[in-house]
C-alpha positions as CSV (number, residue, x, y, z in Angstrom):
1,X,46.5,136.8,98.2
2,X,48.9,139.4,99.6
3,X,51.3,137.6,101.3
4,X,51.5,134.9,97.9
5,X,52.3,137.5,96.1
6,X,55.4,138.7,98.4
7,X,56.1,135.0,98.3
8,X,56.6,135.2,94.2
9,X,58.0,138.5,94.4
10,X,60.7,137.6,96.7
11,X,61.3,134.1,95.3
12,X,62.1,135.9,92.1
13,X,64.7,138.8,93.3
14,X,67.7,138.4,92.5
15,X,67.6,135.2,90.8
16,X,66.9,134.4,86.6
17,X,63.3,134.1,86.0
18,X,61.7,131.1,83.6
19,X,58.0,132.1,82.7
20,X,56.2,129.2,81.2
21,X,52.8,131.0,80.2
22,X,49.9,130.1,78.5
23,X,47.9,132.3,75.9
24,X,44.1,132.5,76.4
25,X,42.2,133.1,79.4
26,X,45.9,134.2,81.1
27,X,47.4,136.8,79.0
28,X,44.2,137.4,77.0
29,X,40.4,137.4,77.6
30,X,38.4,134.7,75.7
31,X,36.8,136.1,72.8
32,X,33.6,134.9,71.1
33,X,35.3,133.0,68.1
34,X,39.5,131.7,68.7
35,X,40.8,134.2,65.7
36,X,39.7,137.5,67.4
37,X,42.2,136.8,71.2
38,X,44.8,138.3,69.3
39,X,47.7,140.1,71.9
40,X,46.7,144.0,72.1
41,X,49.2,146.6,71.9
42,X,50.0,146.3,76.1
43,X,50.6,142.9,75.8
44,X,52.8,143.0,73.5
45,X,54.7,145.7,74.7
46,X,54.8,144.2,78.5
47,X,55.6,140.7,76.6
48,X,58.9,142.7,74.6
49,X,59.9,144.2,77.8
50,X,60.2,140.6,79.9
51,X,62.1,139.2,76.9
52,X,64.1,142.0,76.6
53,X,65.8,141.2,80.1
54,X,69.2,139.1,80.2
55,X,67.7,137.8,83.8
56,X,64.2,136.6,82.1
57,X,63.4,133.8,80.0
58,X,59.4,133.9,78.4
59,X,57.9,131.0,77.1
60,X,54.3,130.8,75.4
61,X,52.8,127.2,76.2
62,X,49.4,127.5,74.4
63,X,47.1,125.3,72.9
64,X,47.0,127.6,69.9
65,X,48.1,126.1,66.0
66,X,51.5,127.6,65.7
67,X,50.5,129.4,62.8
68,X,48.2,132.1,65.0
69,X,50.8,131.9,67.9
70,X,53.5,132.9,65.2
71,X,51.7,135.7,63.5
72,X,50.7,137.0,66.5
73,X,53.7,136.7,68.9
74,X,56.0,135.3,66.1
75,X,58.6,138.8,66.5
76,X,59.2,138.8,70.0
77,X,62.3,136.9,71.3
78,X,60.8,134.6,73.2
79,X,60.0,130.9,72.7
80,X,56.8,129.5,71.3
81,X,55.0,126.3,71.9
82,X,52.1,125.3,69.8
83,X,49.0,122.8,70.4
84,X,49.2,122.2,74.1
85,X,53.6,121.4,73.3
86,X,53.2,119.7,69.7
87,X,55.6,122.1,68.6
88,X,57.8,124.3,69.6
89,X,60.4,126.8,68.7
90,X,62.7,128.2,71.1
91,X,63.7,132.1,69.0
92,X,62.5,133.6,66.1
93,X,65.3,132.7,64.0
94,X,64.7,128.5,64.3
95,X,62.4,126.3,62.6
96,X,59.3,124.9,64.5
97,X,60.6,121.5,66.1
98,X,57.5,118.9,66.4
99,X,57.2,116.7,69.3
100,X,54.3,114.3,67.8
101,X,53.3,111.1,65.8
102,X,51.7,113.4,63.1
103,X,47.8,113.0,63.7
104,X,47.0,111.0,60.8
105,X,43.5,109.9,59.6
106,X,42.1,110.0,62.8
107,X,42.0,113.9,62.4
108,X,39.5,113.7,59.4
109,X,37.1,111.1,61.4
110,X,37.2,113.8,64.5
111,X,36.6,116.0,62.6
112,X,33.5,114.7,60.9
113,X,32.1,114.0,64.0
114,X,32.3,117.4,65.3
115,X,31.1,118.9,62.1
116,X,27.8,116.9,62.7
117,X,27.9,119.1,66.3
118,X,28.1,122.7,64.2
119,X,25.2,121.3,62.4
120,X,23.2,120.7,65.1
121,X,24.2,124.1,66.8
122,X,25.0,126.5,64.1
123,X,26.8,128.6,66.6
124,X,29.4,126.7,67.5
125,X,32.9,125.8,65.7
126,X,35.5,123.4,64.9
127,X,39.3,124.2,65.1
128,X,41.3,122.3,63.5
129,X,45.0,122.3,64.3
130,X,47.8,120.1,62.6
131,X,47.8,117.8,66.1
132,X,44.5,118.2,67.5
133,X,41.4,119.5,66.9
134,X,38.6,121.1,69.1
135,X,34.8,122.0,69.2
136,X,34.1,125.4,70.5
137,X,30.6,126.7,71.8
138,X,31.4,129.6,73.6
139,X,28.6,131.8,71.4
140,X,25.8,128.7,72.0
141,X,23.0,128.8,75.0
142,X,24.8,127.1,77.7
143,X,21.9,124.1,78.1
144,X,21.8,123.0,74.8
145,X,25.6,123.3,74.6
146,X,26.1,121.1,77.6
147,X,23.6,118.5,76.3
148,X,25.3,118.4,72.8
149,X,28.8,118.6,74.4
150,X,27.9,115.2,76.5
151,X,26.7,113.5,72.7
152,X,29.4,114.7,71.2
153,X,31.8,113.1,74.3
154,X,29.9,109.5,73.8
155,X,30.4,109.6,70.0
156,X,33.9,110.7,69.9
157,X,34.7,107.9,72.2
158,X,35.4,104.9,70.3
159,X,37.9,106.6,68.3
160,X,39.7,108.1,71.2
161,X,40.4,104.5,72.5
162,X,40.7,103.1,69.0
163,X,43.4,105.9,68.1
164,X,45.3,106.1,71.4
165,X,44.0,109.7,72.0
166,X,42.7,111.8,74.5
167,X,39.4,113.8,74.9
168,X,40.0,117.4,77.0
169,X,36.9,118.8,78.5
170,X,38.0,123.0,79.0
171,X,36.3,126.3,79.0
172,X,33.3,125.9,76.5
173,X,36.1,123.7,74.0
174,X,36.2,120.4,73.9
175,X,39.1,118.9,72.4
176,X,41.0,115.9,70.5
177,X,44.3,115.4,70.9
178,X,47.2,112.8,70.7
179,X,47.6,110.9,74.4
180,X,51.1,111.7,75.9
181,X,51.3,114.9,74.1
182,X,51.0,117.7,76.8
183,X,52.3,120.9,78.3
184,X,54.5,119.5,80.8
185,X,56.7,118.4,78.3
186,X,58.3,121.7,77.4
187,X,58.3,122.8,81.0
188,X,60.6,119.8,81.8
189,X,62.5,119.8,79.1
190,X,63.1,123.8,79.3
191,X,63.8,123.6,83.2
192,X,66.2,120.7,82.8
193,X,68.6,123.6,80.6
194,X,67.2,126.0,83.4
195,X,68.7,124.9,86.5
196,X,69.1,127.5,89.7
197,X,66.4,129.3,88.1
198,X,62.7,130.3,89.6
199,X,60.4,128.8,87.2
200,X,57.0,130.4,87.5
201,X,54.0,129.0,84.7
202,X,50.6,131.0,85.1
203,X,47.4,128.8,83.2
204,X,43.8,129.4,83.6
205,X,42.2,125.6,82.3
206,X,42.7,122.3,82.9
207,X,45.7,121.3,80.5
208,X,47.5,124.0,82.5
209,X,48.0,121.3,85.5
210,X,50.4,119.1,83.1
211,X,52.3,122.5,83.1
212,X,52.4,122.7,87.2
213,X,53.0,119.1,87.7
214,X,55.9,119.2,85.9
215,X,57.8,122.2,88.0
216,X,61.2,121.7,89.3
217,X,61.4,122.0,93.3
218,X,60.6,125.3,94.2
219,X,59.0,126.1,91.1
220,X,55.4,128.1,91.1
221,X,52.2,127.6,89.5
222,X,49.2,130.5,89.5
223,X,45.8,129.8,88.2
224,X,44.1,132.7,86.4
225,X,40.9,130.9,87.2
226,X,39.6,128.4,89.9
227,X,40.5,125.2,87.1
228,X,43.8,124.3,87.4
229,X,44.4,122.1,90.7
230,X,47.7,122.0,91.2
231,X,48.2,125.7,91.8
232,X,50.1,128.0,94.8
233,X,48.1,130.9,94.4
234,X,45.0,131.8,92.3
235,X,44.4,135.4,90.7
236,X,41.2,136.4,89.3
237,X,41.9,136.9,86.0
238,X,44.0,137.8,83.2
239,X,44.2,141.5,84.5
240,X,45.5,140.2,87.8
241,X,48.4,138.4,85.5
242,X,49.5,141.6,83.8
243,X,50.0,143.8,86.5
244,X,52.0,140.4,88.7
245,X,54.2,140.3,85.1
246,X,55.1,144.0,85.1
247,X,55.4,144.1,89.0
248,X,58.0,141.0,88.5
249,X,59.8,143.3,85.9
250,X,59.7,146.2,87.7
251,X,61.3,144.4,91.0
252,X,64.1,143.0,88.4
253,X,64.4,147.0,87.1
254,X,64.8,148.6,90.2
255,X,66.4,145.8,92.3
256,X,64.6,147.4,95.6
257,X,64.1,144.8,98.1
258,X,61.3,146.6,100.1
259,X,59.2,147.4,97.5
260,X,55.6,146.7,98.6
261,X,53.2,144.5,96.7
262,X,50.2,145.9,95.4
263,X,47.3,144.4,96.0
264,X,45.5,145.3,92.9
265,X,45.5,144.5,89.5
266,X,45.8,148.0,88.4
C-alpha cells in the first residue's frame, strides 16, 4: 500500500490536482439512518483547506439529494453533484444545473413498492430523491434483509424495464434510478475543462466504478472499500482517505519532494 501511495503522491507534485470524491462511506462513515452522515467539524475544515488551494480543484460526486449535499457542504467553494450526477453545480454562487429526463410517475410506483418493503421490515427506509429513490436496511437483521431485498429486486423489475431504469444493488441500499444517468458523467465532462491535470476520484460502492471508468489517461481511482473494481489502490476506510487528502495538501504546502509517506492513517 506503501509504495501506491508514493505513486499518488508523486503523481500529484507539482502538477494541479482534480479530486472527484464521493460522500458516504469515503469522506464519512455510514450512519444508521442517511440524515445523521452529516460532514464533522475535521471534514469540513480539511475539505475548506483543499478548495482553498489555486492548485486544487474538489468535487463532491455523491448519490445524496442536492438538498442535504447543499446544506451540508453548500458554503465551501467547491463543486457539488447530486444523485449519483443528476445535478450539479460547479460554485456556490450558480444555480443547480440538472442532467436528467425528470423522473416522472415512475417515481411514485417505486416508491409504493418499496413502501410495502418498510412495512414488512419496520426498520428499514425509503429515500426519496428528485431522480432516484432508494430502500435502505442498514438498522434490519442482515437475513431477513437479504431475503426481502431479493423480493423487493423481483417486484421492482417490471418497471425498471418498462421505465428504462436501472436497479443498483450497494452497501445495505438498494436503489432506483434513471439508466444512463451516472457518476462518470461529471468526471468526463469536468476532466475535458481539466486537461494536464492529475485527476484522482476516491469511492467506496459500486456506482463509484462509473466514476473510475471514466478517468482521463493517467488518472487514479482508490477504493475506500473492496467494491469498486476498477481501482489502483484500495484503503481501508474513510480514515485512511482523510489522512491521503491532508498528506496530498500538505505535499502541495510544503513543495518537499522527499517527504516520506506515512503509512498510517493517523
Amino acid at each position: 500500500m506503501t509504495d501506491d501511495i508514493f505513486r499518488v503522491l508523486d503523481g500529484a507534485r507539482g502538477r494541479r490536482r482534480v479530486l472527484f470524491l464521493d460522500y458516504d462511506g469515503t469522506l464519512v462513515p455510514f450512519a444508521d439512518k442517511p440524515h445523521l452522515a452529516y460532514p464533522d467539524p475535521e471534514l469540513l475544515e480539511l475539505l475548506g483547506r483543499l478548495s482553498a488551494r489555486s492548485d486544487t480543484a474538489v468535487h463532491i460526486v455523491s448519490g445524496r439529494s442536492r438538498t442535504s449535499i447543499d446544506a451540508w457542504l453548500g458554503h465551501l467553494g467547491i463543486g457539488l453533484h447530486a444523485e449519483h450526477g443528476s445535478w450539479s453545480r460547479l460554485r456556490p454562487n450558480l444555480e443547480w444545473r440538472p442532467r436528467l429526463r425528470g423522473a416522472g410517475e415512475w417515481l411514485l410506483s417505486v416508491r409504493d413498492v418499496m413502501r410495502a418493503s418498510v412495512a414488512a421490515l419496520p426498520l428499514s427506509l425509503v429515500e426519496e430523491k428528485e431522480s432516484c429513490i432508494a430502500w435502505h436496511y442498514r438498522l434490519v437483521e442482515p437475513v431477513r434483509a437479504l431475503s426481502e431485498c431479493a423480493r423487493l429486486c423481483t417486484k421492482l423489475q417490471p418497471l425498471v424495464d418498462q421505465h428504462d431504469l436501472e436497479l443498483l444493488a450497494g452497501a445495505s441500499v438498494l436503489e432506483v434510478r434513471e439508466r444512463g444517468v451516472h457518476k462518470g458523467h461529471v468526471v468526463r465532462e469536468i476532466a475535458g475543462t481539466e486537461c494536464g491535470a492529475f485527476h484522482i476520484a476516491i469511492g467506496d460502492d459500486v456506482t463509484d466504478d462509473d466514476m473510475f471508468a471514466a478517468l482521463p489517461e493517467g488518472g487514479f481511482a482508490i477504493a475506500a472499500s473492496h467494491r469498486p473494481a476498477r481501482a489502483h489502490l484500495r484503503v481501508p476506510d474513510f480514515r485512511w482517505v482523510r489522512a491521503l487528502l491532508r498528506r496530498l495538501h500538505e505535499e502541495s504546502a510544503t513543495a518537499k519532494p522527499q517527504d516520506d509517506a506515512q503509512d498510517d492513517p493517523a
